[in-house]
C-alpha positions as CSV (number, residue, x, y, z in Angstrom):
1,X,-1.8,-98.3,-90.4
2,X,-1.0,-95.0,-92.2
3,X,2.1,-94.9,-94.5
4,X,5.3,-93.7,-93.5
5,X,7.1,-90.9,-95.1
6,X,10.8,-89.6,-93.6
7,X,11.8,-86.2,-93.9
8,X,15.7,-86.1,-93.6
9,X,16.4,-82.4,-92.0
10,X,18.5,-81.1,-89.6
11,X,17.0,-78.9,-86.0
12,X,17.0,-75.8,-86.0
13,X,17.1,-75.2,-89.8
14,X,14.0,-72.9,-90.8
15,X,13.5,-74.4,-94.6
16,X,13.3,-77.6,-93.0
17,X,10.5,-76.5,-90.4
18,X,8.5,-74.7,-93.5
19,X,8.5,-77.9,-95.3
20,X,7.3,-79.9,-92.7
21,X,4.5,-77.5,-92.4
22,X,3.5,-77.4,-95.6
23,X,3.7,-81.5,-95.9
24,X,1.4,-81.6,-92.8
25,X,-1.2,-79.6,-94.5
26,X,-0.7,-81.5,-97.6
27,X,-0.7,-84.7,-96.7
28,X,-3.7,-84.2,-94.0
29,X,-3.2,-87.4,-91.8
30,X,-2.8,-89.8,-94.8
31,X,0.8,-90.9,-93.7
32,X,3.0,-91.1,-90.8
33,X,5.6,-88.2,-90.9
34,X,8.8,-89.5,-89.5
35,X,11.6,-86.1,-88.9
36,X,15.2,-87.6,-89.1
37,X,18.3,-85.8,-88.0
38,X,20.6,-86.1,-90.9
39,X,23.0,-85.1,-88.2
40,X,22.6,-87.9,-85.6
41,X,24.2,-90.4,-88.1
42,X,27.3,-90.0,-90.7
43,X,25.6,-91.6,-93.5
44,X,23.3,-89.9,-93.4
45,X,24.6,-86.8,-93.1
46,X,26.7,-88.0,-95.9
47,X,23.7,-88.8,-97.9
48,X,21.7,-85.9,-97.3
49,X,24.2,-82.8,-96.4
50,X,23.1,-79.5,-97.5
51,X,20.9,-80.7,-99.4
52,X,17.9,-80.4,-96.6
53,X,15.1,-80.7,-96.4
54,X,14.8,-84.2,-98.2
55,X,11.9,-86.5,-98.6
56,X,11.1,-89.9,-99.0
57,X,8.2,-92.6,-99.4
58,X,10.1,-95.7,-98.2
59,X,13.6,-96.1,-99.8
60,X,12.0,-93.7,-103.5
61,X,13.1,-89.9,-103.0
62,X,10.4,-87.4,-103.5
63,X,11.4,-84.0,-103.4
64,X,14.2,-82.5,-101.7
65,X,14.6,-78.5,-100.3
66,X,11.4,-77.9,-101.4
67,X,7.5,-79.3,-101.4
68,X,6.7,-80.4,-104.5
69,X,3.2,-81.1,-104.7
70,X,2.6,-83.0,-107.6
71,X,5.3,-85.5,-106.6
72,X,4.0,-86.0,-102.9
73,X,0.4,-86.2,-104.3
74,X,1.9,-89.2,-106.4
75,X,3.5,-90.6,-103.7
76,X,0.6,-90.7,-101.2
77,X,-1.1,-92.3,-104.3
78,X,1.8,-95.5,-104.3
């Protein structure tokens, strides 16, 4: 079963829809991308806010508003 990673992101936002492009291509099948709507539940909107796009690998952070690839290469690699 592949690994899960969440991106916390909001519809309709065009940064978050780039980044989950890009981590498609990047990560090639090796995980399970889950999409959650930071908007769907106040934590999480309190956790995440503005600050979208957000990712994570379990409950460690990643790289948030941007694709960092050297940090999701590392964290396919956990």
């Amino acid at each position: 079963m592949p690994r899960v990673f969440t991106v916390y992101s909001r519809p309709g936002c065009h940064l978050c829809e780039e980044f989950i492009e890009e981590l498609i291509t990047l990560c090639r099948g090796r995980v399970r991308l889950v999409v959650e709507d930071v908007d769907r539940d106040p934590a999480l909107r309190e956790a995440y806010g503005l600050r979208i796009p957000v990712l994570c690998a379990g409950s460690r952070e990643v790289c948030a508003t941007r694709v960092n690839h050297a940090a999701v290469r590392d964290a396919l690699a956990w």
